[in-house]
TORKOLDREN-156768 format. One line per 4 residues: for each residue z, y, x of C-alpha. Coordinates in Angstrom, 3 decimals, decimal comma. Each point is the difference from the previous one (the first is absolute). Example, Ala and Ser with C-alpha at 12.3 -4.5 7.8 and 13.67 -1.06 7.14 Angstrom:
// TORKOLDREN-156768
7,800/-4,500/12,300 | -0,660/3,440/1,370
***
This chain:
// TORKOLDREN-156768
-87,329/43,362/3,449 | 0,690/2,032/3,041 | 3,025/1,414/-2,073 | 1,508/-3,628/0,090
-0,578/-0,434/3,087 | 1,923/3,015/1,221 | 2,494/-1,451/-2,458 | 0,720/-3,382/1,170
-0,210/1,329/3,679 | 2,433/2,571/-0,725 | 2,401/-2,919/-1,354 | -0,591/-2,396/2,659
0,923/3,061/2,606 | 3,060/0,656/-2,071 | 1,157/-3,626/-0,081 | -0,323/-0,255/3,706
1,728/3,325/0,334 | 2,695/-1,203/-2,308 | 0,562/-3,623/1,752 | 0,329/1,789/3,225
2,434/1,964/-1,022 | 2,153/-2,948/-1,510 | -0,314/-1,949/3,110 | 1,174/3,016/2,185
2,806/0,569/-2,117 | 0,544/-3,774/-0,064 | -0,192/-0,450/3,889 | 2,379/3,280/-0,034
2,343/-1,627/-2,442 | -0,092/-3,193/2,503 | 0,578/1,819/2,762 | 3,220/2,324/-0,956
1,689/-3,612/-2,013 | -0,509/-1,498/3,581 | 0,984/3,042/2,236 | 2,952/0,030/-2,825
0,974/-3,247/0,941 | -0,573/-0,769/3,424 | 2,300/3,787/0,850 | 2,544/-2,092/-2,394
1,812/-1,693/3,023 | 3,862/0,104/-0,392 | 2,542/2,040/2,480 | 1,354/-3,733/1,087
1,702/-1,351/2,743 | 0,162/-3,214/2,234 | 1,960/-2,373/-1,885 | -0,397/1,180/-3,635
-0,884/-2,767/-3,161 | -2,795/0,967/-2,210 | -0,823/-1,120/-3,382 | -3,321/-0,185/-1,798
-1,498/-2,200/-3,342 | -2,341/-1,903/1,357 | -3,023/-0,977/-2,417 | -0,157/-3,937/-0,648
0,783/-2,280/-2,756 | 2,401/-1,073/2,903 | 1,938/3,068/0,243 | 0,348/0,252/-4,251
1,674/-3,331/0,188 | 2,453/1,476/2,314 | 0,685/3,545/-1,896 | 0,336/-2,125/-2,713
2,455/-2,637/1,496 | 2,314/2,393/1,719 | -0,289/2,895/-2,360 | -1,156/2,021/2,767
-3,293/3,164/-0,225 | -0,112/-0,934/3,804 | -1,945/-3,239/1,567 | -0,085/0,459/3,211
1,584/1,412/3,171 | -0,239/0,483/3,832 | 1,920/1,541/2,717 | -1,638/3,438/1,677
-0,654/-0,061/3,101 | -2,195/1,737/3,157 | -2,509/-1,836/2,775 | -1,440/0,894/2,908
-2,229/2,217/-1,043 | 2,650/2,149/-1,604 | -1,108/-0,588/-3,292 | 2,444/-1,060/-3,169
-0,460/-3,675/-1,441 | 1,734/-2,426/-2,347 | 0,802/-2,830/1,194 | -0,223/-2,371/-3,067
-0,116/-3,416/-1,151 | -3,827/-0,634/-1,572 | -2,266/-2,444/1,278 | 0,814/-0,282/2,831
3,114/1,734/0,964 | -1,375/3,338/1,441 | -0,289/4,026/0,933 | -2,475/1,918/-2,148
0,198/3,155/0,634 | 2,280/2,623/-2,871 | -3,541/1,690/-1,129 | -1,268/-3,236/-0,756
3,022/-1,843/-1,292 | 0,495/3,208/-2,616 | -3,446/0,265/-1,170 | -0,125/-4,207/-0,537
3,415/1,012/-2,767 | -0,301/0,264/-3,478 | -0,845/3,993/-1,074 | 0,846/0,086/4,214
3,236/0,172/-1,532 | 3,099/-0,757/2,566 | 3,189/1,026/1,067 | 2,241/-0,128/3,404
3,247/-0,763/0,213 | 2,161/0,165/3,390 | 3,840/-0,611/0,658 | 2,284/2,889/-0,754
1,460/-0,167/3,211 | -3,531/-0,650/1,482 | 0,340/2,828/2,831 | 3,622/-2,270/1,520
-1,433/-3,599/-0,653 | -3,861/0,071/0,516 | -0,072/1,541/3,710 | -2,522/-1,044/2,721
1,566/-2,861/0,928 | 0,894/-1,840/-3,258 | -4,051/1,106/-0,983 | -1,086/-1,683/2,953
1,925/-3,444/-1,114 | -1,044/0,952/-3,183 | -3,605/-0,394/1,388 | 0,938/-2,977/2,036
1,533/-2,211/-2,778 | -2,914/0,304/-2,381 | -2,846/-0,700/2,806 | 0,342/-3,831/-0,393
-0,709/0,237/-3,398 | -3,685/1,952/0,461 | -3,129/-1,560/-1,050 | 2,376/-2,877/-1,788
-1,460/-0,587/-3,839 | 1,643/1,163/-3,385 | 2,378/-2,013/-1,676 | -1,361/-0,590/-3,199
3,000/-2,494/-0,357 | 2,611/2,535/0,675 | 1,719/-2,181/2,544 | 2,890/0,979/2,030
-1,480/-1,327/3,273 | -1,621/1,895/2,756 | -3,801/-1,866/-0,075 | -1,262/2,054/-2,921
1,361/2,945/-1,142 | -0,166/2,155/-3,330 | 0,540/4,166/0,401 | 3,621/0,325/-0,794
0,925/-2,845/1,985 | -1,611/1,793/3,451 | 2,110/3,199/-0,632 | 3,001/-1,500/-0,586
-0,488/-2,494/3,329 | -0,624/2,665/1,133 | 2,752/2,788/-0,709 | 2,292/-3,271/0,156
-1,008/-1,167/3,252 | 0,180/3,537/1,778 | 2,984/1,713/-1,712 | 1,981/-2,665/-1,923
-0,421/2,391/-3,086 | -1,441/-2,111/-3,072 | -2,171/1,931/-2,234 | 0,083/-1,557/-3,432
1,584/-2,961/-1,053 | -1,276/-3,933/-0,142 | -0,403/-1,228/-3,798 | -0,440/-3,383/-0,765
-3,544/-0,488/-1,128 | 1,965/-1,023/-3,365 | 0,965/3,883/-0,362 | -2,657/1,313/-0,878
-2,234/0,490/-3,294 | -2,355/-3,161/0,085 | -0,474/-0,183/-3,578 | -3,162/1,963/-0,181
-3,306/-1,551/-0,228 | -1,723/1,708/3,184 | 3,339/-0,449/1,401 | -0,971/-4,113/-1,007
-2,685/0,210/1,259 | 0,046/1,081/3,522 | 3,533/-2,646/-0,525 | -2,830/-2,970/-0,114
-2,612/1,003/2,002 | 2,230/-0,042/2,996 | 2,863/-2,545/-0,448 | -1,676/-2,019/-2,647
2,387/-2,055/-1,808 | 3,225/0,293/2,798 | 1,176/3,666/0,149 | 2,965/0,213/2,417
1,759/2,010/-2,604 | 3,242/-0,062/2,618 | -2,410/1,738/3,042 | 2,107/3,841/1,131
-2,662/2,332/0,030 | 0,162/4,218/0,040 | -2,377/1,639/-1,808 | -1,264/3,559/0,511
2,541/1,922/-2,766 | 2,565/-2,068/1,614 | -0,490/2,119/3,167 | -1,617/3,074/-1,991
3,443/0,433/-2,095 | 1,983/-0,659/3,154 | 2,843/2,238/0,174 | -0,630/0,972/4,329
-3,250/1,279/-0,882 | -1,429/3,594/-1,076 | -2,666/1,229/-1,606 | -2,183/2,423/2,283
-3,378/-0,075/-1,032 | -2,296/-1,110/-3,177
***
């Protein structure tokens, strides 16, 4: 009896040895993934575009529709405090801060693309109307309806105001809604859940591998 004892106490001490152990090396594992990905911060600059697959039935419809692997974009930017943001087009229009906006990415997958003559067009001042043409448009709400009006607007739309507005460079070019692959049932869809039975198949819009595969922009980080 006192055998048994000593050998279900020795089992019970072993299991709580053991779990320990797997929740250090878990908490361990936790810590290095996030350490791993909150170091993971881009060498960027004021001004550059960055891409990202955002994770929503939403943004499916769209890889789908335009044949693009990215959903969603925003422009780079820094605050006050010094720190790097994106300025980006969610709900509402808004700055969340690079770490964040990263880590909220598919895989925190993403990569930045900036002019190629970046260093000539993007200097302090054309940064600061950069800055000043897209603060009207903060706090406004997504466009869902991929409008071409300033009220609501989707994330492509606000860079390319944007770059527009401040340098008279367009990134990308406008598609007729009509262009693009709306054949697939997702695609159909997300088609009736916002326009119903009208879709304003005419309606220019630029999508993000419109201004991904636009020929003034470089790779420089992923």
């Amino acid at each position: 009896m006192l055998t048994l004892r000593k050998t279900i106490i020795t089992v019970v001490l072993l299991l709580i040895v053991t779990s320990g152990l797997l929740a250090t090396r878990a908490l361990v594992n936790h810590q290095t993934f996030t350490k791993k990905m909150w170091a993971a911060i881009p060498d960027v600059q004021e001004g550059d575009i960055i891409f990202q697959i955002s994770e929503s039935d939403f943004s499916t419809a769209i890889q789908l529709a335009t044949h693009s692997k990215y959903s969603h974009c925003g422009i780079i930017f820094k605050q006050d405090d010094d720190q790097w943001y994106v300025y980006e087009a969610l709900q509402p229009v808004r700055y969340t801060p690079l770490r964040e906006w990263i880590a909220r990415g598919k895989n925190g997958h993403y990569v930045v693309k900036r002019l190629k003559n970046a260093t000539t067009v993007i200097t302090p001042a054309v940064l600061a109307k950069m800055k000043a043409a897209g603060r009207p448009f903060n706090g406004k709400d997504y466009d869902a309806y991929f409008g071409w009006s300033d009220e609501r607007l989707y994330c492509s739309e606000l860079v390319w105001k944007i770059y527009k507005a401040a340098t008279g460079l367009e990134i990308g070019a406008l598609q007729p809604l009509k262009t693009f692959d709306l054949n697939n049932t997702a695609v159909k869809q997300q088609m009736k859940a916002i326009y119903g039975n009208h879709i304003p198949l005419n309606e220019k819009i630029i999508s993000p591998v419109s201004m991904f595969e636009s020929p003034l922009l470089v790779t420089v980080s992923e």
